[in-house]
DOBA-609957 format. One record per atom (N, C-alpha, C, O): x, y, z; residue in one letter. Coordinates in steps of 0.001 Angstrom, whole numbers, plus 500000, padded with zeros to 6 digits. Layout:
% DOBA-609957
XYZa
...
This chain:
% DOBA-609957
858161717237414219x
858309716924415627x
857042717278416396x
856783716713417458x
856077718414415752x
854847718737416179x
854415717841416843x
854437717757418071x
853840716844415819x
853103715414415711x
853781714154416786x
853027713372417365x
854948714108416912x
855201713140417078x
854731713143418754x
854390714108419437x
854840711790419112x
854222712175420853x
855361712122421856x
856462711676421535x
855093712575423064x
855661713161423989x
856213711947424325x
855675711021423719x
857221711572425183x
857983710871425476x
858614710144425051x
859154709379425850x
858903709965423586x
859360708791422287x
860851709227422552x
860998710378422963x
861961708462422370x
863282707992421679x
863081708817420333x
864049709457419922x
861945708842419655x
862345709254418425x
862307710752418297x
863278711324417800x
861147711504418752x
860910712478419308x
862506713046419666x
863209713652418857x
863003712603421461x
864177712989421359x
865380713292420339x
866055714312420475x
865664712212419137x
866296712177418650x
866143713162417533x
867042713826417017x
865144713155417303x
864887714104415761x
864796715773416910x
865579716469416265x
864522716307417614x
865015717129418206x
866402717757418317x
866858718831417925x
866965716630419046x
868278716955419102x
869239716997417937x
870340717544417890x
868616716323417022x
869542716583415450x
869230717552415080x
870196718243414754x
867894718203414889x
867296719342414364x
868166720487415271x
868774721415414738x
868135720335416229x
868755721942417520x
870295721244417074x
870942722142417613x
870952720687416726x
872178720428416392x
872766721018415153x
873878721534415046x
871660720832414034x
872113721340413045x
872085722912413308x
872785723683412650x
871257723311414280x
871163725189414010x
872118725616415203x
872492726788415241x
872430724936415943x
873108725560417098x
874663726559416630x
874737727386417539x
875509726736415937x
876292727505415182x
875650728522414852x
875947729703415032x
874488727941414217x
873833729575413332x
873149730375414264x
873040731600414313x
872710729501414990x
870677730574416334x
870904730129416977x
870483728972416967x
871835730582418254x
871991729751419729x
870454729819420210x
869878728747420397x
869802730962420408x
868724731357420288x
867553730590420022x
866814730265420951x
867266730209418612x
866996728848418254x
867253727638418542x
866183727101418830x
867992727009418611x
868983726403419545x
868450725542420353x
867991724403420275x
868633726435421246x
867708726718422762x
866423726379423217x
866138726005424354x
865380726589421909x
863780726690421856x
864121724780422004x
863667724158422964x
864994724057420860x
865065722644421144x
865584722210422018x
865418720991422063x
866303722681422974x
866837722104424119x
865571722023424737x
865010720931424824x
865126722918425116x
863820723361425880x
862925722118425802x
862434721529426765x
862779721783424385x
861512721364424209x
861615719495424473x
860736718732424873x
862928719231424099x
863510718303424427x
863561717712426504x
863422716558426911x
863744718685427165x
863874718730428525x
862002718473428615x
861761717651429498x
860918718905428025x
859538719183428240x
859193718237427981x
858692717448428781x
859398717995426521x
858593716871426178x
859310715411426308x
858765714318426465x
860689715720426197x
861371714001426551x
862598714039427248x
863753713715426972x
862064714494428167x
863322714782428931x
863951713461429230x
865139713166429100x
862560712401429827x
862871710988430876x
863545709844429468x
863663708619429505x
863873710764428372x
864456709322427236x
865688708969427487x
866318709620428321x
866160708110426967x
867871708327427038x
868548709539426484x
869425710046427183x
868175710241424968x
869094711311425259x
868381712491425779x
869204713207426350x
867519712857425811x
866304713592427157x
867336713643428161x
868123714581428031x
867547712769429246x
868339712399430031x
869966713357429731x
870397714255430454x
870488712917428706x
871747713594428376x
871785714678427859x
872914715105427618x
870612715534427490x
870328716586426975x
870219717574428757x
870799718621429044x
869464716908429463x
869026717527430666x
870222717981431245x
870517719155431470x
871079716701431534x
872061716836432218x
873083717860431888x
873712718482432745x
873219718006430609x
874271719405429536x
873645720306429649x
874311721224430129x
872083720716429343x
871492721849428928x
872108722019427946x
872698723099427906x
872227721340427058x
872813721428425893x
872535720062424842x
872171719017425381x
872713720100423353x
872548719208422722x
873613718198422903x
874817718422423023x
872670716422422907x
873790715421423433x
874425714853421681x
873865714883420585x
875708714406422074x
876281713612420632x
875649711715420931x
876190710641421193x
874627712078420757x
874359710109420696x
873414710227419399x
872582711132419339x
873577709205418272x
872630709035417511x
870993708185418482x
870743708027419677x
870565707989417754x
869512707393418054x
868310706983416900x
868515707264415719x
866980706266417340x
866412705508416061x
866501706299414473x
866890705834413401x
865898707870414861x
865729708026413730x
867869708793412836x
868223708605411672x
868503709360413665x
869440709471413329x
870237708656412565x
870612708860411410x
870607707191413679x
871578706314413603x
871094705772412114x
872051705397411437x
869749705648411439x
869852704909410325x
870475705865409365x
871504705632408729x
869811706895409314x
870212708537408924x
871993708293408468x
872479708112407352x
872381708341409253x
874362708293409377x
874714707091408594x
875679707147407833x
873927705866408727x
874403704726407811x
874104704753406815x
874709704097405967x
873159705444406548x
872391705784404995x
873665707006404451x
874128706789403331x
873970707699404881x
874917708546404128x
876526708196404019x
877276708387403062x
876782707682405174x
877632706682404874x
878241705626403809x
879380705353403430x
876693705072403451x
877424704128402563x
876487704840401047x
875939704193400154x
876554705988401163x
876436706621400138x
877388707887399644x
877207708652398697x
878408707843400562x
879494708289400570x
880628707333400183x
881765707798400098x
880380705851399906x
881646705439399613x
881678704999398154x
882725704583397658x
């Protein structure tokens, strides 16, 4: 997420999956991705829904949504 640039959809998304998966374990941690999400992409669509919660949003997005169909149909 270092790399990727500031204001991307994708950016957002790989954020918010990443602070999703740890939020149970490191609110703490957590947190550092909410943060960074509100900084660096706040103005995305889930930027936007992240802002508004202060909290991680449930929307897939580019890099997720293929993510979920890929395990999906590797689950059946």
């Amino acid at each position: 997420a270092g790399l990727m640039p500031d204001g991307s959809e994708e950016l957002a998304d790989v954020l918010n999956s990443g602070g999703s998966w740890i939020k149970d374990r490191d609110e703490k941690g957590a947190d550092k991705f909410v943060r960074a999400i509100e900084h660096r992409c706040g103005k995305t669509g889930i930027g936007r829904a992240v802002v508004k919660k202060h909290w991680f949003a449930d929307l897939a997005g580019p890099w997720s949504g293929p993510l979920a169909k890929e395990r999906e149909a590797a689950n059946r």
